[in-house]
C-alpha positions in Angstrom: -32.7 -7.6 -56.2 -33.6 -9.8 -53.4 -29.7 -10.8 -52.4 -29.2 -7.1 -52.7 -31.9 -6.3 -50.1 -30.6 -9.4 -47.7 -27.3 -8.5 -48.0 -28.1 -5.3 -46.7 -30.2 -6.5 -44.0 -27.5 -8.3 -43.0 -25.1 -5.5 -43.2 -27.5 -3.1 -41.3 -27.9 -5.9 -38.5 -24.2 -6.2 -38.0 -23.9 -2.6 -36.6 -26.6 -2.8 -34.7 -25.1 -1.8 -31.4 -25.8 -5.6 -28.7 -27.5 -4.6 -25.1 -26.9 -6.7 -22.4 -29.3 -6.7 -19.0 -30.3 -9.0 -16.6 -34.3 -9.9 -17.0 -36.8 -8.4 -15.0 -37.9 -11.6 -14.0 -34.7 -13.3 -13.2 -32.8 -10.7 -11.3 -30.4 -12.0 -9.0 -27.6 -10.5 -6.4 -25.0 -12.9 -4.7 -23.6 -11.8 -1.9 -19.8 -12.8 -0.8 -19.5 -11.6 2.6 -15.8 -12.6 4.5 -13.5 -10.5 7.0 -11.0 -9.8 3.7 -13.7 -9.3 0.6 -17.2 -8.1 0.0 -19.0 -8.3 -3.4 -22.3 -7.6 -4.9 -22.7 -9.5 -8.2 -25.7 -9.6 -11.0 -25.3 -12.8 -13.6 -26.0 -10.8 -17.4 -26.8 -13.3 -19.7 -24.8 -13.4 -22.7 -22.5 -11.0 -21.0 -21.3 -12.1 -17.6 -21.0 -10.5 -14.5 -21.1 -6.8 -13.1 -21.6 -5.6 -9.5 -18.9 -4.2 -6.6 -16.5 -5.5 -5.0 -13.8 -4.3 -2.0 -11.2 -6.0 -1.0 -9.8 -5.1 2.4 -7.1 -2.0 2.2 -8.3 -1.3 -1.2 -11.3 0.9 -2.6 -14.7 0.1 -3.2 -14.5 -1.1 -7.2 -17.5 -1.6 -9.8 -17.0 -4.1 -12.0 -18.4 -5.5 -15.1 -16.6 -8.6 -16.3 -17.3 -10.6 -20.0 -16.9 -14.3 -20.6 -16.7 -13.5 -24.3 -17.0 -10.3 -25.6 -13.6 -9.0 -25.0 -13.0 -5.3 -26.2 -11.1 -3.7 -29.5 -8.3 -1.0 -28.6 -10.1 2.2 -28.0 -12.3 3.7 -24.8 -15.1 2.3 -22.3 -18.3 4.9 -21.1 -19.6 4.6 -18.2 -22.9 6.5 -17.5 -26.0 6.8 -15.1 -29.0 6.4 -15.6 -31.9 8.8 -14.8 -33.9 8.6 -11.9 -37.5 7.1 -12.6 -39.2 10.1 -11.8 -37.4 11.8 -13.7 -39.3 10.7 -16.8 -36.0 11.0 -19.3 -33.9 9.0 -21.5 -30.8 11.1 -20.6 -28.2 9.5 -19.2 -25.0 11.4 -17.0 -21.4 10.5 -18.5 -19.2 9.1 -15.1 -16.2 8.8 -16.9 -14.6 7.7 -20.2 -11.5 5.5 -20.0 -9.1 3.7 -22.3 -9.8 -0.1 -23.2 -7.0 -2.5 -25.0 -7.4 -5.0 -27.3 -9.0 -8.3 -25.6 -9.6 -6.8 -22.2 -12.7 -8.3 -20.5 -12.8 -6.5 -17.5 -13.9 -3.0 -16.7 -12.9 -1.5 -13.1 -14.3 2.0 -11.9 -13.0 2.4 -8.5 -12.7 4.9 -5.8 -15.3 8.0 -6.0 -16.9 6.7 -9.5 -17.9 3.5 -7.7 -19.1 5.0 -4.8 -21.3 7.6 -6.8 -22.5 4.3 -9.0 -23.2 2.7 -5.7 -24.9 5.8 -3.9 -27.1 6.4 -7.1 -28.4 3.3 -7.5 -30.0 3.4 -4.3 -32.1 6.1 -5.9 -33.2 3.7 -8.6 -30.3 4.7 -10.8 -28.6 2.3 -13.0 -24.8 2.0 -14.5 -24.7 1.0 -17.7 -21.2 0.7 -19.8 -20.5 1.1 -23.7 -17.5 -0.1 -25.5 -16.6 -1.5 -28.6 -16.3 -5.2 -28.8 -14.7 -7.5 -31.0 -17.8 -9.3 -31.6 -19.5 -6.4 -32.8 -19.0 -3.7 -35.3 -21.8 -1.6 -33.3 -21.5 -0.3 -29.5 -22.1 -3.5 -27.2 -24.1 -1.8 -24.0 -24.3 -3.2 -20.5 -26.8 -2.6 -18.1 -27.3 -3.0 -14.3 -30.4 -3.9 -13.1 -31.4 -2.5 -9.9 -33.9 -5.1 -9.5 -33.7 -6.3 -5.9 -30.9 -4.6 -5.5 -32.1 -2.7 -2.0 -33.2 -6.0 -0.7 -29.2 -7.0 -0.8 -27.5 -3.8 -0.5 -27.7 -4.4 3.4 -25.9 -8.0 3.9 -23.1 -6.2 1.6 -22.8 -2.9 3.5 -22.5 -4.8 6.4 -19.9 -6.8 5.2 -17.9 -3.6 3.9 -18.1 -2.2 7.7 -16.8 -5.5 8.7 -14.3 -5.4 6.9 -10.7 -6.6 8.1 -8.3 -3.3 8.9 -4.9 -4.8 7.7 -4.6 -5.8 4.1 -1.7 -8.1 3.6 0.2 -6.1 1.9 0.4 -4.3 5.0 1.2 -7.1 7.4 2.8 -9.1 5.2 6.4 -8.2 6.0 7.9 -7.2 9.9 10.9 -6.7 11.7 11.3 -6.6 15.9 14.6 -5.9 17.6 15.7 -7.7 20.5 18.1 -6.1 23.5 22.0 -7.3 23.4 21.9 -10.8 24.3 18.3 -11.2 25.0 15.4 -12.9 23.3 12.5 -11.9 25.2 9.8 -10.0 23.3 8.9 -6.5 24.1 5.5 -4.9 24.5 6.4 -3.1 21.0 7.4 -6.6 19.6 4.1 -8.3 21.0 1.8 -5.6 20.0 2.9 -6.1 16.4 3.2 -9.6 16.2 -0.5 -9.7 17.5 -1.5 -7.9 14.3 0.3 -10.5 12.3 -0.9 -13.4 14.2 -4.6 -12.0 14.2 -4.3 -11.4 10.2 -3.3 -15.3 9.8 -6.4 -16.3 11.6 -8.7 -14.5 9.0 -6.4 -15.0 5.8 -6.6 -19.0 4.8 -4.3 -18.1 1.5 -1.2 -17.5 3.9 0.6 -21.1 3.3 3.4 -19.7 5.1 5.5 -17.6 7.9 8.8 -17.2 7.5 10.9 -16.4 10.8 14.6 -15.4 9.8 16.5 -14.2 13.2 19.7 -12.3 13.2 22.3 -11.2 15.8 24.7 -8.2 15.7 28.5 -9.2 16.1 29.3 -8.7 19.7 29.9 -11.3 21.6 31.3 -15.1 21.3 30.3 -16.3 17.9 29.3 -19.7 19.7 26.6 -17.6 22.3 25.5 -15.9 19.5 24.4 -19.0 17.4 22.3 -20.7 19.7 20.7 -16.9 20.8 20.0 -16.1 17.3 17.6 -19.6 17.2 15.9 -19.0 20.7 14.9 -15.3 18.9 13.1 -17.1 15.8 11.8 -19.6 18.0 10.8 -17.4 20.9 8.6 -15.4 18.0 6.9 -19.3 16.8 6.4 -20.3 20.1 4.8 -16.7 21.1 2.4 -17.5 17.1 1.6 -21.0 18.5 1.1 -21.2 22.0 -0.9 -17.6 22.1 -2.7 -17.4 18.5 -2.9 -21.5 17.8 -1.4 -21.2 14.4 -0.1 -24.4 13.2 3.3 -25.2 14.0 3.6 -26.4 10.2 3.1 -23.5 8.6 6.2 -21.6 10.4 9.7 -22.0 8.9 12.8 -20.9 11.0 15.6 -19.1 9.6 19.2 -18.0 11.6 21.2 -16.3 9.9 23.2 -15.2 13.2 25.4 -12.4 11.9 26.0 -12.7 8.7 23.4 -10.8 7.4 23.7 -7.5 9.3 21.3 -4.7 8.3 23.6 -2.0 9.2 27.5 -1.3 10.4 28.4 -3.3 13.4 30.6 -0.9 14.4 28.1 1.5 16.1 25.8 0.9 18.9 22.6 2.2 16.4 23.9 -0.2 13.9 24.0 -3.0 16.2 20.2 -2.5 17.2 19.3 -2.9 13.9 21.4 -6.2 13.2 20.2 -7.8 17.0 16.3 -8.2 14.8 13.9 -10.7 13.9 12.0 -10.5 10.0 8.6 -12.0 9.7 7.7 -12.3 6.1 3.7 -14.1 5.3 4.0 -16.2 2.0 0.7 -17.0 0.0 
């Protein structure tokens, strides 16, 4: 009789459904403020992490991530929390969304993070429910909104901050050059600024790559040295202006044997007389 009642102890405790929250008493946010990335983290014990995060060109996301308790195949809740003086146990249903097997994070982005983010600020808190592979039950995280106020400035800051090019919008360029010229054009300097700025604030850019290009007109031995005096015309213009290091820029010439369009037209041959600028991380 005993075994019977401790098996089923131990049956009933194994579907318990496992809540995670960060303790009243040790509540932390850490802040990650830089020109490209903001984030608002809270350590969960047992769990590990949730907060938001924005990257640059991208939306605002809310995040919870596990170290351990990756989910089963089936669908993630996320809700809100009542207001305090609202004196309920109700919570409001933000959106339910798929999960796969061993997935250990869980991204709400766009308006659902800005409404987590917005209602938190009136004391609300997110809180997630999913079925984990730990547990035969619902495993439930919560987000304290302990000190949270106190940081929500340093990050909002950072978000206005917040560099206007994402790489993948500077990451590739082309300028054109006038038949037999290298010399850069207001158009050409304006948009290599925007690159050159970007590599100032971006330390994961290991590289620029500078591939120059002529059109077919002319002597083919005028048009290998210009096709070199355009790549170079475009590092000297990153390092002498913008001080980027000379060793991260790689020059290509490909002269005009690579022609983007029909050499046999004058549109064609503006788009072959060009210059690509790609940014490698």
């Amino acid at each position: 009789m005993l075994k019977l009642i401790i098996a089923s102890l131990l049956f009933t405790s194994s579907v318990y459904a496992e809540e995670f929250q960060a303790p009243v008493t040790d509540t932390n946010w850490n802040v990650i403020e830089s020109p490209l990335e903001c984030s608002l983290m809270q350590t969960i014990p047992s769990f590990g992490q949730a907060g938001f995060y924005r990257r640059n060109g991208h939306a605002l996301q809310l995040k919870f991530i596990t170290d351990s308790l990756s989910a089963e195949q089936d669908t993630v809740l996320l809700e809100m929390s009542a207001a305090p003086w609202q004196n309920t146990e109700q919570y409001d249903t933000l959106a339910t969304l798929p999960t796969i097997s061993g997935q250990r994070e869980f991204i709400f982005d766009g308006v659902l993070a800005q409404q987590a983010l917005a209602k938190m600020q009136d004391g609300r808190f997110p809180i997630i429910r999913y079925q984990s592979q730990s547990y035969n039950g619902d495993t439930t995280v919560k987000l304290s909104t302990v000190k949270f106020n106190d940081s929500l400035p340093a990050f909002q800051q950072c978000l206005n901050n917040l560099y206007p090019d994402s790489f993948d919008e500077i990451r590739k360029l082309t300028v054109y050059f006038e038949s037999e010229k290298a010399n850069l054009d207001k158009a050409s300097i304006n948009a290599l600024t925007r690159v050159a700025e970007y590599v100032k604030v971006d330390d994961s850019v290991s590289q620029i790559i500078i591939t120059s290009h002529t059109d077919s007109f002319g002597r083919k031995r005028l048009n290998v040295p210009l096709s070199e005096a355009r790549a170079k015309t475009i590092r000297d213009f990153f390092v002498s202006k913008y001080e980027v290091p000379a060793e991260k820029i790689v020059l290509r010439s490909f002269v005009d044997h690579d022609p983007a369009a029909t050499n046999k037209t004058p549109k064609g041959r503006a788009y072959n007389r060009r210059a690509e600028i790609e940014l490698v991380r």
